[in-house]
C-alpha positions as CSV (number, residue, x, y, z in Angstrom):
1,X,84.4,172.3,65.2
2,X,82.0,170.8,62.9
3,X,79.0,168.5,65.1
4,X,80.4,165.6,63.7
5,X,83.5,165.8,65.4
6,X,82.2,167.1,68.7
7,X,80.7,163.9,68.4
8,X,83.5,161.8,67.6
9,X,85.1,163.2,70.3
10,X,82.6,162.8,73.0
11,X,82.3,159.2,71.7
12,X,86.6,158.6,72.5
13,X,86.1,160.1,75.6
14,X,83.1,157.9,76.4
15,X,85.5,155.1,75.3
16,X,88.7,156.0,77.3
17,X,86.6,156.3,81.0
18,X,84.2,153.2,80.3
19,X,88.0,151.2,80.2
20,X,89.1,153.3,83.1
21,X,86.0,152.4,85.3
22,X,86.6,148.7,83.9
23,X,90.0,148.6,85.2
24,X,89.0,149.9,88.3
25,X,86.3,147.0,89.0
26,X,88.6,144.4,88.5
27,X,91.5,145.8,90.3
28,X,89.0,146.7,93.2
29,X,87.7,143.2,93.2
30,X,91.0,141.7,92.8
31,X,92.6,144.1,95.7
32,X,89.7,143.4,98.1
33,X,89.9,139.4,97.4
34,X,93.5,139.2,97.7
35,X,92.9,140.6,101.3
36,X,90.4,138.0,102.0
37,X,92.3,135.4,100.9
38,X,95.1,136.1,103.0
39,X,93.4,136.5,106.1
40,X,91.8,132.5,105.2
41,X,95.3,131.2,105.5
42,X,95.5,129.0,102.9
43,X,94.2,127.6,99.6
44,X,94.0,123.6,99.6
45,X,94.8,122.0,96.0
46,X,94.3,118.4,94.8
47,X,96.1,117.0,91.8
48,X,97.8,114.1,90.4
49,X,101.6,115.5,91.1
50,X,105.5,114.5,90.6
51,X,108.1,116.3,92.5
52,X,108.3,118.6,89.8
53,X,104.7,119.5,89.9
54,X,104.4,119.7,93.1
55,X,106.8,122.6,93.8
56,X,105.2,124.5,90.5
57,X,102.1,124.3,92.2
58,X,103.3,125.5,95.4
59,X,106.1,127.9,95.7
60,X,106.1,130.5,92.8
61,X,102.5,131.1,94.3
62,X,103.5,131.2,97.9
63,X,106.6,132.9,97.0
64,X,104.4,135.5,94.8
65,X,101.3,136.4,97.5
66,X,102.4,135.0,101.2
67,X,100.0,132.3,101.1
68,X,100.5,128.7,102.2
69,X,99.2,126.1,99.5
70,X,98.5,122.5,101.1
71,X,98.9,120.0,98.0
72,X,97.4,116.4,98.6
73,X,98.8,114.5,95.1
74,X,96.6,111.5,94.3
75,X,95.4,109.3,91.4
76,X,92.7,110.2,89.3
77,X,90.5,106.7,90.7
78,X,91.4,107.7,94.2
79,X,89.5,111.3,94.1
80,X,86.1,110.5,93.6
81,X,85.5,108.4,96.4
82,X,87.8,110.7,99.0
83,X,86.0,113.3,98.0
84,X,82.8,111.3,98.1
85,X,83.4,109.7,101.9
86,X,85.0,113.3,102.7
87,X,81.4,115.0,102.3
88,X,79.4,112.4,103.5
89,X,80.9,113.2,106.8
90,X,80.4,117.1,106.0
91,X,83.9,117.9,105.8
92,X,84.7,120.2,102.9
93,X,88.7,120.4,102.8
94,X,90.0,121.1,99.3
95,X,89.4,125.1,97.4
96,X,91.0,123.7,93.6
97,X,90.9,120.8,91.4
98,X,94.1,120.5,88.9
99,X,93.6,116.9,88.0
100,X,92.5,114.7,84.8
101,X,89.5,115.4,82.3
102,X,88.0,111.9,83.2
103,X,87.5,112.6,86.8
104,X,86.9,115.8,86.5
105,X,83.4,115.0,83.9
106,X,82.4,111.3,84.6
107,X,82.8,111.7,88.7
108,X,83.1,115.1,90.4
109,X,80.5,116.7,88.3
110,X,77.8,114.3,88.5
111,X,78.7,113.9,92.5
112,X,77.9,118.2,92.7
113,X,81.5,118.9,93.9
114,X,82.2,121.7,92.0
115,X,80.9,125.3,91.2
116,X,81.0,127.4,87.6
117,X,84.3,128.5,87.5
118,X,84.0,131.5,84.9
119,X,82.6,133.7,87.5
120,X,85.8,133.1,89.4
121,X,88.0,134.3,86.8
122,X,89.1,137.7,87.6
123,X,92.1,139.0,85.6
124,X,91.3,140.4,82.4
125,X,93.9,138.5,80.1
126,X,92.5,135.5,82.3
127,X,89.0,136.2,81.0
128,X,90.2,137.1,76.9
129,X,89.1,134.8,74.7
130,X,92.1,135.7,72.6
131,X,94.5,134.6,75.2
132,X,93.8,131.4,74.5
133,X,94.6,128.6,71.6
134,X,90.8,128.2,70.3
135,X,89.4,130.3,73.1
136,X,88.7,129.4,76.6
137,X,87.6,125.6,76.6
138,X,85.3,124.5,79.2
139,X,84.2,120.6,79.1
140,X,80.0,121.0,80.5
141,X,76.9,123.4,80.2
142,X,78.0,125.1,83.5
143,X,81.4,125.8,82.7
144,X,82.8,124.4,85.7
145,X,85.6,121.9,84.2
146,X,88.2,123.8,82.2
147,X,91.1,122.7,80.1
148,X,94.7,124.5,80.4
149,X,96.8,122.4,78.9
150,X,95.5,120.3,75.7
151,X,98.5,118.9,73.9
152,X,99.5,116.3,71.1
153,X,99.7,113.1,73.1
154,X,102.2,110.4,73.5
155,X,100.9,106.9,72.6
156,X,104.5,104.9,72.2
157,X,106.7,104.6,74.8
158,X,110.2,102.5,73.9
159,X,113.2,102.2,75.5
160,X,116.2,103.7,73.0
161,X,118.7,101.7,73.7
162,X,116.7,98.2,72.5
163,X,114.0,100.1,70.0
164,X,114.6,102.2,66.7
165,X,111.6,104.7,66.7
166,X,111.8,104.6,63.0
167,X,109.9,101.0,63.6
168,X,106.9,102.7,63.8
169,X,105.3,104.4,60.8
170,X,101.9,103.6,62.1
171,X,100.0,101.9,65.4
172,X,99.6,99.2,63.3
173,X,103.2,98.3,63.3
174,X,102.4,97.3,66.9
175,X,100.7,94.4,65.5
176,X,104.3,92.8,64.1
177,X,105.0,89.2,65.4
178,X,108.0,90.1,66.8
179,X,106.3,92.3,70.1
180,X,104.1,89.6,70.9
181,X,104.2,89.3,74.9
182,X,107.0,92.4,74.9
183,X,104.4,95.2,75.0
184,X,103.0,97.2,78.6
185,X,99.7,98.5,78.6
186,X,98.3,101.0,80.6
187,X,95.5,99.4,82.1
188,X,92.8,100.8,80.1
189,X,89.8,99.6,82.0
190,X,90.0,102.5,84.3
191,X,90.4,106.0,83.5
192,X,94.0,107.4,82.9
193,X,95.9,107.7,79.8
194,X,95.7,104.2,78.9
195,X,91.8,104.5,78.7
196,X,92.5,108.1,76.6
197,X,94.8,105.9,74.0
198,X,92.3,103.0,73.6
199,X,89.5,105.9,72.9
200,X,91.9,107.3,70.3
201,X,92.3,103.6,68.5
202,X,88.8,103.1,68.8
203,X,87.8,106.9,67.3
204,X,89.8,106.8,64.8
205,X,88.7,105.4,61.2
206,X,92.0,103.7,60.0
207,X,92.5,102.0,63.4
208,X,88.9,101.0,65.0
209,X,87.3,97.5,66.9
210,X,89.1,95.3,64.4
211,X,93.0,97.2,65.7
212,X,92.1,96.8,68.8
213,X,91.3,93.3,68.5
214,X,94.5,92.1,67.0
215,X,96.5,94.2,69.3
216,X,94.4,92.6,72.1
217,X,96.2,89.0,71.0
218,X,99.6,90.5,71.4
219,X,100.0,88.6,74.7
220,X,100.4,92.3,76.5
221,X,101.5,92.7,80.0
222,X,99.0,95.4,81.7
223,X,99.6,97.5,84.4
224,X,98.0,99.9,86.7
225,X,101.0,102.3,88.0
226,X,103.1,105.0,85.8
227,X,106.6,105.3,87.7
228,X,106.1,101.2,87.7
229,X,105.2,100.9,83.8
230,X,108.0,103.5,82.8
231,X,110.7,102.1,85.0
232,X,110.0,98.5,83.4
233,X,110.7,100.1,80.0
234,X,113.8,102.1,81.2
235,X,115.4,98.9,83.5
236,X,114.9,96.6,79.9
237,X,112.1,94.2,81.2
238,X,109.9,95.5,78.5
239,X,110.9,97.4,74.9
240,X,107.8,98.9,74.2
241,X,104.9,101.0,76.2
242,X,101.6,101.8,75.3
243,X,99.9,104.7,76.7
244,X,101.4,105.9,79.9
245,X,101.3,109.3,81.5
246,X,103.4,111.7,79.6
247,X,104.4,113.4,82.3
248,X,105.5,110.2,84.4
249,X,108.0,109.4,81.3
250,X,109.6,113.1,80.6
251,X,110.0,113.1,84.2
252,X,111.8,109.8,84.5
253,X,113.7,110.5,81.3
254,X,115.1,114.4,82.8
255,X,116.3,111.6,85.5
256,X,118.6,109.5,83.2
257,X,116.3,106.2,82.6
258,X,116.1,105.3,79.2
259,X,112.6,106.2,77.8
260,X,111.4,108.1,75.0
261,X,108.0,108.9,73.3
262,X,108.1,108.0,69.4
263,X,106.9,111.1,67.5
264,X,103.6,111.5,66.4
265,X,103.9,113.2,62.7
266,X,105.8,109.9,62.1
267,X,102.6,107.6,62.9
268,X,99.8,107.6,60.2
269,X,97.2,108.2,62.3
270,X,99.2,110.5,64.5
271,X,98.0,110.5,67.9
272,X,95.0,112.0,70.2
273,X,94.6,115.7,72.3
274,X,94.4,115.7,75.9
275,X,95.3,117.9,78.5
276,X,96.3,115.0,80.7
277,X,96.0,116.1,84.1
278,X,95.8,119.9,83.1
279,X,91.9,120.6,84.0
280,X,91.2,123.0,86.6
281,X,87.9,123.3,88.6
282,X,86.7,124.7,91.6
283,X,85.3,123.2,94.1
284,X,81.8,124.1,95.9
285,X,81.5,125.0,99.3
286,X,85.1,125.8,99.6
287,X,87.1,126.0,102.9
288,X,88.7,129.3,101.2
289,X,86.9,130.9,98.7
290,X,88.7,134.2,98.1
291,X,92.2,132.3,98.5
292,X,91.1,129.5,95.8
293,X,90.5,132.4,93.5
294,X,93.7,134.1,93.9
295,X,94.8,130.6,93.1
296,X,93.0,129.9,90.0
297,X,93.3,133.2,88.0
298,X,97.3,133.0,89.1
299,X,97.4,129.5,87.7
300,X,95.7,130.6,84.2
301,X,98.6,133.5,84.4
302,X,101.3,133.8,81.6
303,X,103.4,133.0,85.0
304,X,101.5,130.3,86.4
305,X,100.8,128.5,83.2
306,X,104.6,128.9,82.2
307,X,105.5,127.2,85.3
308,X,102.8,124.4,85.0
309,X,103.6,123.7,81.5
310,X,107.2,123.9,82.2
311,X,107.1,121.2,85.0
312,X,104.6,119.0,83.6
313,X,106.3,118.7,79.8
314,X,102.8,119.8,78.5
315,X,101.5,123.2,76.6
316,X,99.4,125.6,77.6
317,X,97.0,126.5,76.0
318,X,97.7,130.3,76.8
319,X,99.2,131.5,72.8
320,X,101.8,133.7,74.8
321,X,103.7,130.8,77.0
322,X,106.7,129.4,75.2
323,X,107.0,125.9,74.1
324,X,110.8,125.9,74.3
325,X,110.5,123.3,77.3
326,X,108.8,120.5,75.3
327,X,108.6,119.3,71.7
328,X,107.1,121.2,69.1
329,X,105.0,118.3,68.4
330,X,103.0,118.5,71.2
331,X,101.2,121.9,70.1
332,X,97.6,120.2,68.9
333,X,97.1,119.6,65.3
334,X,94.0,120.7,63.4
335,X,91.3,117.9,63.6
336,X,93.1,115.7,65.6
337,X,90.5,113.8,67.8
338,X,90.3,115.2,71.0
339,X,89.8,112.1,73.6
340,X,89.1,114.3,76.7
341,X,85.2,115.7,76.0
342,X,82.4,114.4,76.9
343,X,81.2,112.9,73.5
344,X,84.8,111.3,73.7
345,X,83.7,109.4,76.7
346,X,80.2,108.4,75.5
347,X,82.3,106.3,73.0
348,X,83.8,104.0,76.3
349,X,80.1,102.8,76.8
350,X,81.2,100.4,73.4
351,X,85.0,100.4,74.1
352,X,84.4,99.3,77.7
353,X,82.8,95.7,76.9
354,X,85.6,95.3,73.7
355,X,88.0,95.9,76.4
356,X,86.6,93.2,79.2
357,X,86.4,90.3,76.3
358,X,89.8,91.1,75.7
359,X,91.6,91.4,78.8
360,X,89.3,90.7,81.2
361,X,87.5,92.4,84.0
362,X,90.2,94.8,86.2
């Protein structure tokens, strides 16, 4: 045996036990926070939830590791100042944040409510950069915000049985005599996916201040409630929706009502990326630490992301969950403009004042 090959050798072996030993940590870690966390109790979520949601959130994870989860669902402007009037009083009640880029960037992390999530990310194909689409995606320096479920976004909404979604070949078609005063907006004054679609018209070079505009004199009825916005378009008051939540509409439209989302790759300007409500933080000073970990590295599993993405219409971001649930235009496009980061929301310091002149404070 030549010294060249002793050396070889000794070098695979070195290989082989610095993996074993790295197995070992995390499986320690993981085995010794798993007992923790059961002996807390619990883990307390917040989101923005439908039925379907909610029990994806819940019970595969109960089911999976004996531990309760306490789900509070609320809107993305009703977080912020709960959380807010929650810890002025010193009461710290919630472990995980699966809720809307928005909130997440513009309130939670300038209030201090949440710690850097990467070092609570345990599993290894959790922590691979090749597990996901473009790599793990945090929003902020600190990487506390991170985003599991960016996807091609819905910006028309229409009702099939009075609208032919070949109408629309671009956003500008919205501009056609023939909607004015039979269009719903999602109020975009305040952050949801309203807001997100009026960023995207305001980004993007063929559409810009002058679309918004003319679409602003299209005598549109806005409102500030999903399940009321989509069931308007599905009972026939209204033809046409701009910019609700997409998971409000699939939801509704696995229930019967008449909605449907016209298809991107048809529009000109296609549409924007966002992970809707599909960020995930942790929050500081949690009531259940170990639990809230469990939590998050099962929710960035192949299992819990399947189950998320399944329930919520949306894709993961994880390359190896199936898209079979959802339509294979939602997997982001190259370039498309991306109206969840932070330079995204720089932009609303300009669209906020377009949008008061034209509709009105909220």
């Amino acid at each position: 045996m030549t010294g060249w090959t002793r050396i070889f050798i000794v070098g695979v072996l070195l290989c082989a036990l610095a993996k074993i030993a790295a197995a070992a940590e995390w499986q320690t870690e993981w085995e010794s926070t798993l007992a923790a966390a059961k002996k807390e109790g619990k883990v307390a979520v917040i989101t923005d939830v439908t039925a379907a949601i909610r029990d994806a959130l819940t019970l595969p994870f109960q089911e999976k590791y004996g531990i309760p989860v306490e789900l509070f669902g609320a809107l993305g402007r009703e977080v912020p100042p709960r959380i807010a009037a929650e810890r002025k009083a010193g009461r710290h009640l919630w472990d995980v944040f699966v809720h809307g880029t928005t909130t997440g960037l513009e309130s939670m992390i300038p209030m201090g409510a949440f710690d850097p999530l990467e070092p609570a990310l345990i599993l290894p194909d959790v922590k691979d950069p090749k597990t996901w689409r473009g790599g793990i995606e945090f929003l902020d320096p600190n990487k506390m915000l991170l985003t599991m479920t960016p996807f091609q976004r819905g910006t028309i909404f229409y009702n099939p049985k009075l609208v032919n979604a070949k109408e629309f070949k671009s956003h500008k078609d919205l501009l056609d005599p023939k909607w004015k005063g039979k269009l719903i907006l999602d109020d975009p004054r305040r952050a949801g996916p309203g807001q997100a679609t009026f960023t995207f018209f305001y980004l993007h070079p063929d559409l810009g201040p002058d679309f918004i505009r003319a679409l602003g004199k299209q005598q549109i009825t806005i409102m500030k409630d999903f399940a009321q916005e989509v069931d308007a378009i599905g009972q026939g008051r209204y033809p046409v929706l701009i910019g609700t939540a997409d998971f409000v509409a699939i939801a509704r439209g696995k229930q019967g009502v008449p909605i449907a989302i016209v298809d991107p790759r048809q529009l000109k300007e296609g549409t924007d990326t966002s992970p809707a409500n599909g960020a995930l933080a942790l929050f500081n000073k949690a009531p259940h630490p170990n639990a809230a970990k469990i939590y998050i590295n099962w929710l960035l599993s192949k299992e819990g992301q399947t189950v998320f993405a399944r329930a919520s219409g949306y894709v993961s971001a994880r390359v190896d969950v199936a898209i079979d649930h959802t339509e294979p235009w939602r997997i982001p496009q190259p370039g498309a403009i991306k109206t969840y980061t932070k330079a995204a929301m720089q932009v609303r310091d300009r669209l906020m004042p377009l949008l008061i002149e034209l509709f009105g404070a909220s």
